[in-house]
C-alpha positions in Angstrom: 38.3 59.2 -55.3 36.8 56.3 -53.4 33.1 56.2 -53.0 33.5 56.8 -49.1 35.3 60.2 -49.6 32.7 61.2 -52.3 30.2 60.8 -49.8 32.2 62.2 -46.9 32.3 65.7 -49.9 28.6 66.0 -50.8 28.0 65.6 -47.4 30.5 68.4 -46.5 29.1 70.9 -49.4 25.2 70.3 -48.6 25.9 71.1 -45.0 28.0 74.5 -46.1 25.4 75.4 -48.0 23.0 74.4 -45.4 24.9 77.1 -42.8 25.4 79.4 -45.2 21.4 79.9 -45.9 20.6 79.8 -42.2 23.4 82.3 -41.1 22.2 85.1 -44.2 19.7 86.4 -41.8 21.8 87.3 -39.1 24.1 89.0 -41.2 21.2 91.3 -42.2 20.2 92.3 -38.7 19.5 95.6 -37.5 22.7 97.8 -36.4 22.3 101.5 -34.7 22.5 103.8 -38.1 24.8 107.0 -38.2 24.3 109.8 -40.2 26.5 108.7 -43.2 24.2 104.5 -42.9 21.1 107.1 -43.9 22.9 108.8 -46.9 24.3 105.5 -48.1 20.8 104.1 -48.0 18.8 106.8 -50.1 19.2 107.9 -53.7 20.2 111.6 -54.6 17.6 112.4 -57.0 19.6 115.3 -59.0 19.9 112.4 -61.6 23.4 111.4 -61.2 23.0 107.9 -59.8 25.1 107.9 -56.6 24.0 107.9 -53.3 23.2 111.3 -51.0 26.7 110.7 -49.5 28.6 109.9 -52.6 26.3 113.0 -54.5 29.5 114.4 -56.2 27.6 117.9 -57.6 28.0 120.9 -55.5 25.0 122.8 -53.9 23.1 120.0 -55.4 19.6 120.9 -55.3 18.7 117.0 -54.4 20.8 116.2 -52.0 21.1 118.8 -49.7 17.5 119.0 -48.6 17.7 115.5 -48.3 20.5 115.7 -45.8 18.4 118.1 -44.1 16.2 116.6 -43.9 17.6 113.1 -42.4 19.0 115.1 -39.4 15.4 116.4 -38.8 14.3 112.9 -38.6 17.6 111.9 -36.9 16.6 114.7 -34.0 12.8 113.4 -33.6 14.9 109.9 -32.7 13.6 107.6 -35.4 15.9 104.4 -36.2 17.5 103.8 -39.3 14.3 101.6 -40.7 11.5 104.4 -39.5 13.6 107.2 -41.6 13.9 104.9 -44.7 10.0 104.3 -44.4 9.6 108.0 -44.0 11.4 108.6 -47.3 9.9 105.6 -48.8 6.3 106.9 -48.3 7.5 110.6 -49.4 9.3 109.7 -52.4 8.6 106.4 -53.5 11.0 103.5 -53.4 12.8 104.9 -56.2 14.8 106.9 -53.0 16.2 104.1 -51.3 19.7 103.0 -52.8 18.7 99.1 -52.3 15.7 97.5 -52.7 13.4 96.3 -49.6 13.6 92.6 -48.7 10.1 92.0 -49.1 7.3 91.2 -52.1 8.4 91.1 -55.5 12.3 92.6 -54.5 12.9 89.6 -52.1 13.7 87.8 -55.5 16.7 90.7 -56.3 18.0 89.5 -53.0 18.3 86.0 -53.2 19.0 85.1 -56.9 22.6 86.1 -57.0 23.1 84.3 -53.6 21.4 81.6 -55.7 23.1 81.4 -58.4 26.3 81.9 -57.0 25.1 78.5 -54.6 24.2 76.7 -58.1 27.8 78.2 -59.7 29.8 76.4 -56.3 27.6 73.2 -56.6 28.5 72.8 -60.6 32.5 73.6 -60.2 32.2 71.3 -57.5 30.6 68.8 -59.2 33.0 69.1 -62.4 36.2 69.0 -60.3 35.1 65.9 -58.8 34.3 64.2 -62.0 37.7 65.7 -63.4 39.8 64.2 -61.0 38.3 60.8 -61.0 39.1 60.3 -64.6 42.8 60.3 -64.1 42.9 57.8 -61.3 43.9 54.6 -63.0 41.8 51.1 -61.5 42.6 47.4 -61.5 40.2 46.9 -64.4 41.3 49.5 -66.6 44.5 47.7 -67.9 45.7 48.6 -71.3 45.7 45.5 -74.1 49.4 44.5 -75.5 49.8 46.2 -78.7 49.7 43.4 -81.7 52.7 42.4 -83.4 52.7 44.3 -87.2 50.9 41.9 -89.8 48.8 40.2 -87.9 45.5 40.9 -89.6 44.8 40.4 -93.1 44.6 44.3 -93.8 47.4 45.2 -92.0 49.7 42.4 -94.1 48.2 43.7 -97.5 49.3 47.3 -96.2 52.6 45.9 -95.2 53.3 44.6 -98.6 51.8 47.4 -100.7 54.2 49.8 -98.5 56.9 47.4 -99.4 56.0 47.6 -103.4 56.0 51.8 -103.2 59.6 51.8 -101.5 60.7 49.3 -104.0 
């Protein structure tokens, strides 16, 4: 790879990752919630690890009073964020299915983003060094191989091997 091209690639992958940080936000934006957004968003608390929606016990005792109560605060017209905060403040964040995107937890939403950014930069970095190795340049010319003998070791081994066959 010439060293124009090289540049022209980091140049490509900083600005990708560049976009990629800056669009993260809007991919996060607010969107009216339904019913089933709420039930996705809180833990059922029967101790089975799913979500109110995916609560797969029957006449759980967790989940449905939680569902009641989500359509009570559904009815009062409160947005997706104001019922999460309600349940947040009643329960504890324990409830909500994901954690919030602020303090400490901001860190649970970034490192795998992160890391996944480092991962990209490294296998990028490695395939570019990869492939440069096998492209051959003026200066790397291979010497002539020497004619047999033509060092004093190599004619002592040449006439030992000639004593052993003999």
């Amino acid at each position: 790879m010439t060293q124009p091209s090289r540049h022209r690639w980091r140049w490509l992958v900083g600005r990708g990752l560049f976009f990629s940080l800056l669009l993260m936000p809007l991919a996060a934006r607010a969107t009216p919630a339904s019913f089933q957004d709420i039930e996705e968003s809180l833990t059922c608390q029967c101790g089975c690890g799913l979500t109110v929606h995916s609560c797969n016990h029957l006449q759980c005792g967790s989940a449905l009073p939680l569902r009641e109560e989500i359509r009570e605060q559904m009815k009062l017209g409160k947005d997706k964020e104001a019922i999460l905060a309600y349940f947040s403040a009643k329960y504890g964040e324990k409830i909500l299915s994901s954690p919030t995107t602020s303090g400490f937890n901001l860190v649970a939403w970034i490192t795998p983003f992160a890391l996944l950014g480092v991962g990209g930069v490294f296998v990028a970095i490695v395939v570019v060094r990869w492939s440069s190795r096998g492209q051959a340049t003026p200066h790397d010319t291979v010497a002539p191989p020497r004619p047999a003998g033509s060092t004093p070791y190599e004619q002592i081994l040449e006439k030992e091997l000639k004593e052993f066959d003999s």
